[in-house]
N, C-alpha and C positions, 0 to 999 in steps of 0.2 A: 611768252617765249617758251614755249615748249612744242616737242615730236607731234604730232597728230595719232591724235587718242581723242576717244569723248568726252573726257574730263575738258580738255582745251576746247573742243568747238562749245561744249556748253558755255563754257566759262566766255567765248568771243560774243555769243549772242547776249549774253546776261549783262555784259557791260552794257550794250545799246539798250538790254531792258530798265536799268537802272540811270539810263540818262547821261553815259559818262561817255569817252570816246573812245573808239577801240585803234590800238596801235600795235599791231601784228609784226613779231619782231622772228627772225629766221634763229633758228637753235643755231647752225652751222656756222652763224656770224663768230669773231674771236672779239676778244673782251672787248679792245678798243673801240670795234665798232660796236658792240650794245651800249658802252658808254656811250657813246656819241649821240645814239638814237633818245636812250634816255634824259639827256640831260638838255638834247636840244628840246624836246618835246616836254620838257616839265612831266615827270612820268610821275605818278600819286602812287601807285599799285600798280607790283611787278606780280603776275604772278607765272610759277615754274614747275616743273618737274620738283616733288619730294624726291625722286631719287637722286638730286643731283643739288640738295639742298646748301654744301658746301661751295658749293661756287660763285654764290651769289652775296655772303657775307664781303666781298670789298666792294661792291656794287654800294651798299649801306654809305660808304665813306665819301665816295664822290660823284654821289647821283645825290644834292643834299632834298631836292624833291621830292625824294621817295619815301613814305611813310607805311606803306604795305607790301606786306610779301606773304603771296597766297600759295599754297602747295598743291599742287595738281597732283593728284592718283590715289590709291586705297586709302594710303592715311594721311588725307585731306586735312591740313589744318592753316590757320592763318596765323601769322606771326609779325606783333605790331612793331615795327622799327622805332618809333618815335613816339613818345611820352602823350599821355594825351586820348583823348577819344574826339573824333571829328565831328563835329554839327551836325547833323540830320538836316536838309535845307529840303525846303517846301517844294515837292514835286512842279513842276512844270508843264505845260503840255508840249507836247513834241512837234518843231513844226519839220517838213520834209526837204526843206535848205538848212535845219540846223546839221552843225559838224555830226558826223557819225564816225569816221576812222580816217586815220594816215596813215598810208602805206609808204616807206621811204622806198627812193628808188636805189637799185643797186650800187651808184658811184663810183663808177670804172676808170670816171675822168675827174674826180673828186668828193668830198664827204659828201654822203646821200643827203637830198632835199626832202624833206617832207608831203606829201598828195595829199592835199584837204578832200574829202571826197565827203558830200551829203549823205542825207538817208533818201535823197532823192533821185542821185548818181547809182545806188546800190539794187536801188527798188529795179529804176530804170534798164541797170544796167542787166539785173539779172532777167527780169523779160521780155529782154531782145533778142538773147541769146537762146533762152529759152523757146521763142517762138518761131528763131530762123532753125532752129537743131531739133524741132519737133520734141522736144523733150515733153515727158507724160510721166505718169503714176509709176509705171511697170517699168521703169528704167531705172537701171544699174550703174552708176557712175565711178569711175576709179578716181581719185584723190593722189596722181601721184608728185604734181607739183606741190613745192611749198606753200602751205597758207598763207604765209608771209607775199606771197608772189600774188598779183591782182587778177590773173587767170586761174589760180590753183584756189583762192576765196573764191571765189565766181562757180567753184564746181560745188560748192555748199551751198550760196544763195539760189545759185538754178535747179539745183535737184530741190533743196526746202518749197520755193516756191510751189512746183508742182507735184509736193510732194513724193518722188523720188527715194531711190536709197545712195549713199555715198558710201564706198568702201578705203577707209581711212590707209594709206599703204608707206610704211616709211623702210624705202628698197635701198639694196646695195648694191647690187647686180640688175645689169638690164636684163637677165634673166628673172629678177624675185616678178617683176612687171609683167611680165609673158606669163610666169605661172599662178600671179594673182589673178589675170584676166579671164584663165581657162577655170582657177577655183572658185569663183566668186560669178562667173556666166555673167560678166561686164557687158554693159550694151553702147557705152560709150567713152570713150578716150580722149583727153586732152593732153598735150605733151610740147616740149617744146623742140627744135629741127636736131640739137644734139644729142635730144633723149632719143627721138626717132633713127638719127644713125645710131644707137648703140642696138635701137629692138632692131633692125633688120640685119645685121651682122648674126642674130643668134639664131637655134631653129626653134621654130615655134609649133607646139603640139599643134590637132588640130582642134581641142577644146578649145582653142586661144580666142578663135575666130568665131566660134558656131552661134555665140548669141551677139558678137560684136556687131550694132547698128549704124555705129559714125565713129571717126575718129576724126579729131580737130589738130590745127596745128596752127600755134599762136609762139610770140617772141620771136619772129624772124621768119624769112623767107626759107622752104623746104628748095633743097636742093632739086634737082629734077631725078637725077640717080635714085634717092631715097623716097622721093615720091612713087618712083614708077615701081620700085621693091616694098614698099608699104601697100600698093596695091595687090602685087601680084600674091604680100603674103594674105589680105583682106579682100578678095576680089570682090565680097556682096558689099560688104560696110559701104557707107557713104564717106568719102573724104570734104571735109570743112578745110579750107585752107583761111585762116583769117589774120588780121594785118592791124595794131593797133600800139598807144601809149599809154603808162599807165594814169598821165593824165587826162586821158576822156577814155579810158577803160578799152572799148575797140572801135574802130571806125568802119570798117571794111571786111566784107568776104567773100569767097569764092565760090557760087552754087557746086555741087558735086557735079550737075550736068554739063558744066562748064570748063574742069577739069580738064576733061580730054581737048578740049577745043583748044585753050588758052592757059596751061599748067602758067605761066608764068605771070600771069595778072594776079592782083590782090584781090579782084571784084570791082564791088559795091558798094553803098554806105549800108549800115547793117541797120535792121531799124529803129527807130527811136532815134536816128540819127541823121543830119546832114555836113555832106563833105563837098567840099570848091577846090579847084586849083589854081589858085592865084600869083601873079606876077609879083615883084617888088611894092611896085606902084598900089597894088590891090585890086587890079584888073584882072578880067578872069580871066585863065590862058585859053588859046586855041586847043582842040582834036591835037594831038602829038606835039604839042610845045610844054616843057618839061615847065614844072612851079611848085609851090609850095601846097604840101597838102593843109589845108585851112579847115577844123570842124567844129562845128555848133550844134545846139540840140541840150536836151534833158542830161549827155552821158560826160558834161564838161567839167571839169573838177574845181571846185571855189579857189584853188591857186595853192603858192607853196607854203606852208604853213612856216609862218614870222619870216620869210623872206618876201619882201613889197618887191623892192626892183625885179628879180627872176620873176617873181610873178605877172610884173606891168609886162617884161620883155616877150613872155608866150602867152599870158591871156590878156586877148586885145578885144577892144569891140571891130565887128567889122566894119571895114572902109567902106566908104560910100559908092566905091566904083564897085563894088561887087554886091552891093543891095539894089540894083536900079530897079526900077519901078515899085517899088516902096514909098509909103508919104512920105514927103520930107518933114513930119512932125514925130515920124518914129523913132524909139528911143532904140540905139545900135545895140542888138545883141552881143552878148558877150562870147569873143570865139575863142578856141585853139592855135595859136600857130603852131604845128608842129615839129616842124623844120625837119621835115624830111620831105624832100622831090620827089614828085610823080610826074606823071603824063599819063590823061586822057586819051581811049580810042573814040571812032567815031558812033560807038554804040555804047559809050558811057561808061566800058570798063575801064580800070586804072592798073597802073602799073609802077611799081615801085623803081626808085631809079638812084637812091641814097640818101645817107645822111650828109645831112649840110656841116654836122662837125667833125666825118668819118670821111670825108670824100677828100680822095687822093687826087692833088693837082701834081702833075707831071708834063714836064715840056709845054708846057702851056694849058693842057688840055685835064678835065676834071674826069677821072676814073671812081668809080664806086667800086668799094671793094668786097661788095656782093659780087658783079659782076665776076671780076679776077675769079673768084672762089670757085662760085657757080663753072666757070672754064675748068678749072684744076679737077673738082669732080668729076667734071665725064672723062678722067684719064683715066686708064684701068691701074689698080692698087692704089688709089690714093681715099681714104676711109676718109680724112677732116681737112679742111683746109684754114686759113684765117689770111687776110691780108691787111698789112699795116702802112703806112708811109715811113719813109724814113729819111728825116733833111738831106738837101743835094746842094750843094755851091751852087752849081749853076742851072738846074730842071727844077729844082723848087723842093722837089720830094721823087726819090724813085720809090719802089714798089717790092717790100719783104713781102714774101709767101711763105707761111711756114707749116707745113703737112705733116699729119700724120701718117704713115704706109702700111701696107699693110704688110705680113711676114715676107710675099715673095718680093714685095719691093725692096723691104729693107734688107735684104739679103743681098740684093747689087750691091755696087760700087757707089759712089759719088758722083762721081764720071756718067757714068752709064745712066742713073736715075735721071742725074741733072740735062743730060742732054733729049731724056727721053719726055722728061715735063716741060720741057722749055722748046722744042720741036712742036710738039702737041701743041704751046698758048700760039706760037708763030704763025701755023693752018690757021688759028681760031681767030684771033685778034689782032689788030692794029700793034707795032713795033711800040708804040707810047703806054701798052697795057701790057707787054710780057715783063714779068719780072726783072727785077735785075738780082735779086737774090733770094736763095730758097735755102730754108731748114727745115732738116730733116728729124721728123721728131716719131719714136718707137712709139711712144704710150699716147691714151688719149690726151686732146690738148684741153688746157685747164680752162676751167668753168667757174664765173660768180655763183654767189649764193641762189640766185633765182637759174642757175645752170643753163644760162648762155655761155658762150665761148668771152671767153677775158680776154679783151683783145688789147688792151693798156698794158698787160705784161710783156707783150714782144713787141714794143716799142721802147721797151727799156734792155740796149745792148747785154747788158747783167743778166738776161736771162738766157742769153744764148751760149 
């Protein structure tokens, strides 16, 4: 758990050298959640920042696990918690399904799960990416998501692989990002859609861009406003747009040539990878009939670490209706359920359509509340959007909206804003997807640790 420095990436790969597993935990988390990581995970050796050595002393009391605490930076030293010197156990050989690391997931909607992920998920995963994003020697990678985050590790595994450089960045300003890309002559950028709306609010030199080759966008779907302003600041860069969990790492992407045709599909299966869209039953849906995205392949994660049932519930083998013509002596591959809805076009691209635990039923009818968002942005002054559900007597759930504006917005009235965003959804959408309530919020709106928008907070009335 510490900032991203090279003392920590050494110290990530050195576990997997030593045979242990690597459990990547976010500084930004607050105490209870490290406990939690730790203690669910049986943590051996924590190790941290020396400069923040005192914080870690109540850790000692109620992580009873723990028997090391390693100091990361100049003056490196290890510090044995517990009485004792440990076994030396007789090397092993490495096989490429044994454990390598758990990445917990953020837990918006409860304590973070654990992601078993192989040395075979990691290899896998990082030359996929590697080979759809032309990654090579001479590239320059920015590091500005969390390690902790399975995109923001991924910009280490894929620059190591091919050897690469990674520029370690721990910002505070969506400005430090714009002028680390222009200092350091970045060739490629990973980011997630509300880092993206904070770069394009700012201006950007023109060093920003001169050596930038791709920029990616993973954790959620890019608005189209911010898409189209990411390009006009980056007009050569190739844009990645890509679409994935961090239990199978990513499924899907967007060729940059594709972009202009079709901004709002996910793509593809990316490679080293295959994806289905399946019915209930496990049939596989038609060209535009909405299903479950379903993936298998080398990028699937061994399940949730000491949770069996979650586990059984999303890693299934697949059903027989979507294997046809296969022996019937074959043993079912092990898939993904993801539980998020797509639909297929008839030329194979997909298109994201919700979460099955995020999806807003109202008067009858299931709304995604990507969809809502995506509306709210193409208003003029509206910077963030988030839409939540909120119980109704008798619609099941109406529909909060709650925005960020920008200065000339929030300089209106009430009145005038609300009548002016709620006009705007009316043109756009069905009477079953305009809002029934919108807040109005000055500052950006709050973000988990992995710096998605936290959208469990404005479902709790206390926050407004």
């Amino acid at each position: 758990m510490a900032d991203k420095q090279p003392e920590a990436v050494a110290a990530m790969f050195a576990v997997s050298r030593a045979g242990g597993v690597l459990v990547p935990i976010n500084p930004l988390l607050k105490s209870a959640q490290v406990q939690h990581i730790l203690r669910d995970c049986g943590v051996v050796v924590l190790m941290v920042p020396a400069t923040r050595q005192a914080n870690w002393a109540p850790l000692q009391v109620t992580c009873p696990s723990l028997r090391h605490l390693v100091l990361l930076g100049a003056d490196a030293d290890v510090v044995t918690t517990a009485a004792g010197a440990v076994a030396a156990a007789d090397p092993h050989r490495a096989l490429e399904t044994d454990l390598a690391a758990i990445f917990y997931t953020s837990g918006s909607t409860g304590l973070p799960k654990g992601v078993m992920l192989s040395h075979r998920n990691l290899l896998a995963g990082a030359g996929s990416v590697a080979t759809y994003l032309e990654n090579h020697a001479g590239d320059v990678l920015l590091a500005a998501l969390p390690l902790s985050f399975d995109a923001g590790f991924s910009q280490l595994t894929t620059a190591f692989l091919v050897g690469a450089k990674v520029v370690l960045l721990n910002y505070l300003l969506p400005m430090d990002v714009v002028r680390a890309m222009a200092q350091h002559r970045i060739t490629g950028l990973t980011a997630v859609p509300p880092l993206y709306a904070q770069l394009v609010a700012v201006t950007w030199p023109p060093e920003a861009t001169q050596h930038l080759r791709y920029w990616a966008n993973t954790g959620g779907r890019l608005p189209a406003t911010v898409l189209a302003a990411m390009q006009a600041r980056a007009p050569v860069a190739k844009p990645y747009l890509m679409f994935g969990l961090t239990e199978a790492f990513r499924a899907t992407y967007l060729p940059p040539h594709e972009v202009s045709r079709r901004p709002d599909s996910i793509g593809k299966a990316i490679p080293n990878a295959e994806v289905l869209v399946l019915r209930e039953d496990g049939s596989p849906c038609e060209d535009g009939e909405p299903g479950e995205l379903v993936q298998y392949g080398p990028l699937v994660a061994l399940g949730y670490w000491e949770r069996p049932e979650a586990t059984a519930e999303r890693f299934r083998p697949l059903p027989k209706a979507a294997t046809a013509g296969r022996s019937d002596g074959a043993v079912p591959e092990r898939a993904l359920f993801s539980g998020d809805t797509v639909r297929r076009d008839a030329e194979g691209f997909l298109y994201f359509v919700g979460r099955r635990d995020e999806m807003i039923k109202t008067s009858g009818y299931r709304v995604s509340p990507t969809e809502v968002e995506e509306v709210a942005m193409a208003h003029d002054g509206i910077l963030e959007a988030v839409a939540v559900p909120v119980p109704h007597e008798t619609l099941g759930s109406v529909i909060r909206l709650v925005v960020h504006g920008d200065e000339v917005r929030m300089s209106e009235s009430d009145a005038v804003r609300d009548a002016s965003l709620l006009n705007h959804f009316r043109q756009a959408v069905p009477a079953y997807m305009v809002p029934t309530e919108v807040v109005w919020v000055a500052s950006p709106l709050p973000r988990n640790p992995n710096g998605k928008f936290d959208r469990q907070c404005w479902r709790d009335d206390a926050r407004l």
